[in-house]
MARLOVEX-378014 format. One line per field, with one value per residue: residue number from 1; residue in one letter; y, x, z of N, C-alpha, C in turn. Coordinates in pm, whole numbers, plus 50000, padded with zeros to 5 digits. Layout:
BEGIN
nr <- NUM;...
rest <- A;...
n_yy <- Y;...
n_xx <- X;...
n_zz <- Z;...
ca_yy <- Y;...
ca_xx <- X;...
ca_zz <- Z;...
c_yy <- Y;...
c_xx <- X;...
c_zz <- Z;...
END
This chain:
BEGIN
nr <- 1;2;3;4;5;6;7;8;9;10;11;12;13;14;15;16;17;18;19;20;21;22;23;24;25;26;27;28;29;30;31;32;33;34;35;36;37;38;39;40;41;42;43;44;45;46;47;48;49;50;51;52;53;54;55;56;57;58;59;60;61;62;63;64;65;66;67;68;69;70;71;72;73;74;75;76;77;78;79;80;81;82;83;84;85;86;87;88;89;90;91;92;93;94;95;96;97;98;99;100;101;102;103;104;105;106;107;108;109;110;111;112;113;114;115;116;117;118;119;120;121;122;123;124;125;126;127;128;129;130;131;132;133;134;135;136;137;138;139;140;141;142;143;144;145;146;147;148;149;150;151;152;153;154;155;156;157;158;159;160;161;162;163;164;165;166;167;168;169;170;171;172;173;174
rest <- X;X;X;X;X;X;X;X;X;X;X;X;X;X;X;X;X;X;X;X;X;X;X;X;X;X;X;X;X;X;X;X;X;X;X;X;X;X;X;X;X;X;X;X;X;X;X;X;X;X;X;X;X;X;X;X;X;X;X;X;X;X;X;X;X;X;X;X;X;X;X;X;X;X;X;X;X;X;X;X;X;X;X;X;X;X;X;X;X;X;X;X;X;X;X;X;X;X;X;X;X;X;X;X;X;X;X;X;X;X;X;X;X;X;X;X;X;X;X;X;X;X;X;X;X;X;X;X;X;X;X;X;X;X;X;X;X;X;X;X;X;X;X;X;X;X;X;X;X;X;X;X;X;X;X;X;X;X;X;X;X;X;X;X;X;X;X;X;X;X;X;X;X;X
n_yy <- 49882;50225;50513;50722;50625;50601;50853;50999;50824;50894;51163;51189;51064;51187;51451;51374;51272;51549;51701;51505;51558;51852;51880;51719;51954;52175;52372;52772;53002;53261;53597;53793;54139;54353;54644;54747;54951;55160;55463;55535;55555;55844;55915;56004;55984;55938;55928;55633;55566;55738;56005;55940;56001;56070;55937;55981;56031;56230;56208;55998;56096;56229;56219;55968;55641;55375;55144;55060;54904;54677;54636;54503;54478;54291;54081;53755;53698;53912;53982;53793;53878;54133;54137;54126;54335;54530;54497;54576;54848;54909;54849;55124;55158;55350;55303;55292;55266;55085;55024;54820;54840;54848;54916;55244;55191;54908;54875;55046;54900;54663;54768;54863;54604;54464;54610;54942;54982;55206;55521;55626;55593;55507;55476;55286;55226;55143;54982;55075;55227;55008;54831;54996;54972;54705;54549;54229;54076;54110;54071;54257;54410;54688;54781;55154;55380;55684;55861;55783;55573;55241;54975;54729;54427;54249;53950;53879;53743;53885;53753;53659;53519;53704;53936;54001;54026;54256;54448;54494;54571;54760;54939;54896;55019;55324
n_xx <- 50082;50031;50198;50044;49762;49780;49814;49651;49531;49750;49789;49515;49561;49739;49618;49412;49615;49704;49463;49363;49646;49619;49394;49467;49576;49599;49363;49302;49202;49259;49257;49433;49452;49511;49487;49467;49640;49628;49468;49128;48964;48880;48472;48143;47887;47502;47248;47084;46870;46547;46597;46815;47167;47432;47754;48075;48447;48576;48422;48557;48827;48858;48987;48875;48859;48703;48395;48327;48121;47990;47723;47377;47003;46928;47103;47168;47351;47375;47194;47225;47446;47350;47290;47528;47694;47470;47596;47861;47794;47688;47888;48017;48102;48164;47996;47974;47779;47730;47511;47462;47371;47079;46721;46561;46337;46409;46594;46538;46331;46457;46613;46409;46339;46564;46737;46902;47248;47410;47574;47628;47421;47522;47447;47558;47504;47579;47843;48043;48233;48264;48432;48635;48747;48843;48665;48519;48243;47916;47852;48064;48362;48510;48767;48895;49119;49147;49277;49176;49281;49270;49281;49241;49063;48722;48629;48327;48031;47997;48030;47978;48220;48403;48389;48532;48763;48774;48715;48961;49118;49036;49112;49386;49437;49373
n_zz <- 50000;49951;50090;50087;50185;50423;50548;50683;50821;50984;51034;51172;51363;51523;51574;51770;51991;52008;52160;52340;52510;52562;52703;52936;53075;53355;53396;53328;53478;53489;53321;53165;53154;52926;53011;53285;53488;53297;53190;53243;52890;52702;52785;52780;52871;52883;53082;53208;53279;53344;53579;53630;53695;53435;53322;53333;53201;53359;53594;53738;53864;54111;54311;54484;54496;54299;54215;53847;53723;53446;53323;53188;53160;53096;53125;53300;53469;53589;53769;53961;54063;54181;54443;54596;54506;54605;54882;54886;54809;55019;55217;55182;54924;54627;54340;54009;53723;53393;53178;52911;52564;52625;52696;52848;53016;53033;53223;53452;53539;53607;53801;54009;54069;54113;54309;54354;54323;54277;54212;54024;53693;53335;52993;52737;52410;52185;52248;52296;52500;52648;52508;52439;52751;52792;52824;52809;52806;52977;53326;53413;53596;53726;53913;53973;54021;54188;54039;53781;53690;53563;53788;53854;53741;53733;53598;53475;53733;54002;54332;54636;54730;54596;54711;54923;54785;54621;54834;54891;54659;54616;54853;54813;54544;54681
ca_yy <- 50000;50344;50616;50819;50588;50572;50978;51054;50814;50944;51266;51188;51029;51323;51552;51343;51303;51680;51682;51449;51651;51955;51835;51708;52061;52240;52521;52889;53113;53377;53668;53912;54263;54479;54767;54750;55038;55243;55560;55508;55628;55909;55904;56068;55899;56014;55860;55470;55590;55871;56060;55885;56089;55997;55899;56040;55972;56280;56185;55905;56183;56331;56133;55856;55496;55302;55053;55037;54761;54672;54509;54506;54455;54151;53952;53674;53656;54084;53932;53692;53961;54223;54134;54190;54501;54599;54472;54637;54990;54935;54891;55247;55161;55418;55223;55354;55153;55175;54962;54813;54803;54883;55023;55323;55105;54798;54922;55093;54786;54616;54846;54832;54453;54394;54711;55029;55010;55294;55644;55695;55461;55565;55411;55224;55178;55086;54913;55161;55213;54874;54743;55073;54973;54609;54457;54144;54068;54156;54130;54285;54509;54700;54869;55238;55449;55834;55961;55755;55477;55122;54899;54582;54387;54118;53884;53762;53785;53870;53627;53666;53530;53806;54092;54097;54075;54379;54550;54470;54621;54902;54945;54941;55177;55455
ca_xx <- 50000;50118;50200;49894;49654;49835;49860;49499;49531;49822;49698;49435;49609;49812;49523;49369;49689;49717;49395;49433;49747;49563;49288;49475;49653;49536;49277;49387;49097;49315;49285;49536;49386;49595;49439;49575;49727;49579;49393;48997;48971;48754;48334;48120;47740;47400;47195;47044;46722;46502;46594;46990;47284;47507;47893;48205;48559;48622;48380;48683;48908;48767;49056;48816;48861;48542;48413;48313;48051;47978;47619;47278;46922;46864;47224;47093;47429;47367;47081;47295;47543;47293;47324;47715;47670;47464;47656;47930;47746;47634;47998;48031;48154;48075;47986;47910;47725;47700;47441;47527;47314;46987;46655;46579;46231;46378;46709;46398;46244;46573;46714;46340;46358;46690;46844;46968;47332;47461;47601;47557;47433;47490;47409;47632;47416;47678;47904;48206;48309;48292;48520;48767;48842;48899;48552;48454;48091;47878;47930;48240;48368;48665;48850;48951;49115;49110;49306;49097;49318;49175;49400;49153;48919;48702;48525;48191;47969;48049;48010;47994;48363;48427;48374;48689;48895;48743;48716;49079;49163;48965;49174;49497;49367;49406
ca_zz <- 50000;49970;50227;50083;50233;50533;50561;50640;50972;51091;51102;51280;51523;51544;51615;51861;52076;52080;52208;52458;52555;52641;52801;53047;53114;53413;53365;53405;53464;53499;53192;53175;53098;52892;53047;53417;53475;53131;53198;53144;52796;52758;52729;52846;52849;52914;53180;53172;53297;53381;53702;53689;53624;53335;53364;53237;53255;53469;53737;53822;53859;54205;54395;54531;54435;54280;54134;53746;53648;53304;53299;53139;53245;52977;53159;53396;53566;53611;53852;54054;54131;54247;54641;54580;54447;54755;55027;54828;54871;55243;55276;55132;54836;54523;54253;53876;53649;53254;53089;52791;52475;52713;52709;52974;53043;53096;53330;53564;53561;53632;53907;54096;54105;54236;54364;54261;54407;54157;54235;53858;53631;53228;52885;52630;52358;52074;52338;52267;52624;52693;52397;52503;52857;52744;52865;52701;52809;53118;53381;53452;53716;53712;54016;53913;54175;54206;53941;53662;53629;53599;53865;53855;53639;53765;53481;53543;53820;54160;54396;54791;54797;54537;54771;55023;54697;54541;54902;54898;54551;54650;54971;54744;54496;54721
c_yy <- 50125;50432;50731;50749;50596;50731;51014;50996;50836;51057;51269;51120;51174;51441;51485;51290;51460;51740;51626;51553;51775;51955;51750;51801;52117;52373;52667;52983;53268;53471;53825;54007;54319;54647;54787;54837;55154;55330;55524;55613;55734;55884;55990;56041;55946;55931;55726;55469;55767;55921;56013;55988;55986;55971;55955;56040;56090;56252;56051;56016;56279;56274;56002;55720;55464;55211;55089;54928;54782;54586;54526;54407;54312;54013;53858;53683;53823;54081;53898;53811;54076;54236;54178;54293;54601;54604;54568;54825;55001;54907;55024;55305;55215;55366;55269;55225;55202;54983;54952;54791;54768;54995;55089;55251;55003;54809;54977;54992;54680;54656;54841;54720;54421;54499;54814;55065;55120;55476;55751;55572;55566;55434;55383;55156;55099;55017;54985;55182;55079;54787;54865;55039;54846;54524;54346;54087;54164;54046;54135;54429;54564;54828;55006;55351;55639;55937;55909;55598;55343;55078;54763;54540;54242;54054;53838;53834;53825;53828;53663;53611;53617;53876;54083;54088;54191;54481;54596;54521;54720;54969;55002;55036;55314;55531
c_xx <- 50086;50104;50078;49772;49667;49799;49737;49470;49643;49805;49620;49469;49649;49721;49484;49490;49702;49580;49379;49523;49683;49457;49313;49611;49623;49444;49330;49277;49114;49324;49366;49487;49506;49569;49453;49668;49723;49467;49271;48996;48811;48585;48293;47942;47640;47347;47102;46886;46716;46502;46769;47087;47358;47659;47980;48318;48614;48556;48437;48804;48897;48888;48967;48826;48726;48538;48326;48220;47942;47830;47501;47166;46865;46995;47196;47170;47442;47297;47170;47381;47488;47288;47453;47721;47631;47505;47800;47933;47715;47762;48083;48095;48104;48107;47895;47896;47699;47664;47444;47389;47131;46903;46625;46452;46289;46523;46592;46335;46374;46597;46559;46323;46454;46786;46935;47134;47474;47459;47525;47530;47425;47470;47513;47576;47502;47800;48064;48336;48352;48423;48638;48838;48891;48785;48510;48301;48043;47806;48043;48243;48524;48676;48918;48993;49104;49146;49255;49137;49302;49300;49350;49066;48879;48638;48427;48115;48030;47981;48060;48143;48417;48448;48510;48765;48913;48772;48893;49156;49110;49061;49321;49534;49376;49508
c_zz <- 50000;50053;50195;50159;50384;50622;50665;50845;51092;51132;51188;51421;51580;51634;51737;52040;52128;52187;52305;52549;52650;52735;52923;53170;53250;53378;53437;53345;53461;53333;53249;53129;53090;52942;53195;53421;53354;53239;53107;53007;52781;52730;52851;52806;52914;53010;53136;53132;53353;53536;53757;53675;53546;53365;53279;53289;53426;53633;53817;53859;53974;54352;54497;54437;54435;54212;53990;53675;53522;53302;53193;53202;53167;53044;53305;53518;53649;53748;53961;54105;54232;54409;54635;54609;54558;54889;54989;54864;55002;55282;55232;55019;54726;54370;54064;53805;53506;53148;52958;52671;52586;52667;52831;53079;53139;53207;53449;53636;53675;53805;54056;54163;54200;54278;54294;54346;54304;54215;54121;53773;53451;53169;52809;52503;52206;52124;52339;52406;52631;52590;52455;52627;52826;52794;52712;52720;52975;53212;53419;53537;53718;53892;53963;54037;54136;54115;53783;53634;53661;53675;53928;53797;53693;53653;53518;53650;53932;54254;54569;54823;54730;54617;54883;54913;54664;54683;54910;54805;54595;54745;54874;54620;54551;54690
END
């Protein structure tokens, strides 16, 4: 027989060892944000809903550390985090919020349900902020301390063991 017939299953071996291989790598949940240490780039956004104030880069710029969360009132895991968020603020933490691709209806609706734990909450309706600081879905939460500049990004929800990390980035932020 010739090495052409042959070709086709060594490949596939091939593939399925590398496979193998990685799958029995350890997992590394860890993502490196290029933006650590990057000055929020500027925006400057109108309000989510009616009666909110809107957000803008300078209102990080007041020397207070805060937090930054990236959500929307349509993200399930936006839900799950909402106790966070408020134990977060009842520990006096000032927390801006900027709704992504959101109507002003259903953020109202949203924020009556499960808590409005928002200093300011703005709008992102073309997701521009969110792709500038380096956010890849919602939710996401970033740590930004007093002179603007981001100095933590969490991915995902936040999660009751979440919160002494963040109070803890917050803390070093100063």
């Amino acid at each position: 027989m010739s090495w052409r017939v042959w070709l086709p299953l060594f490949l596939f071996a091939g593939f399925l060892g590398l496979a193998a291989y990685q799958l029995t790598q350890p997992k590394d949940d860890f993502v490196e944000s290029g933006m650590i240490g990057e000055a929020l780039p500027y925006f400057d956004l109108p309000p989510a809903t009616e009666g909110a104030s809107g957000a803008a880069t300078t209102d990080f710029k007041d020397g207070t550390p805060r937090l930054l969360n990236i959500w929307a009132s349509w993200c399930l895991p936006c839900i799950a985090e909402a106790p966070q968020l408020e134990r977060l603020k009842e520990a006096g933490v000032p927390i801006v919020g900027i709704a992504i691709r959101d109507r002003p209806e259903d953020v109202a609706r949203f924020l009556a349900q499960h808590g409005n734990p928002y200093t300011r909450i703005a709008r992102d309706d073309l997701s521009e902020v969110q792709l500038a600081i380096g956010s890849s879905g919602v939710p996401e939460t970033f740590v930004i301390d007093g002179r603007g500049i981001i100095r933590y990004q969490h991915l995902g929800d936040i999660r009751e063991s979440d919160v002494p990390t963040l109070l803890a980035e917050l803390e070093k932020a100063r």
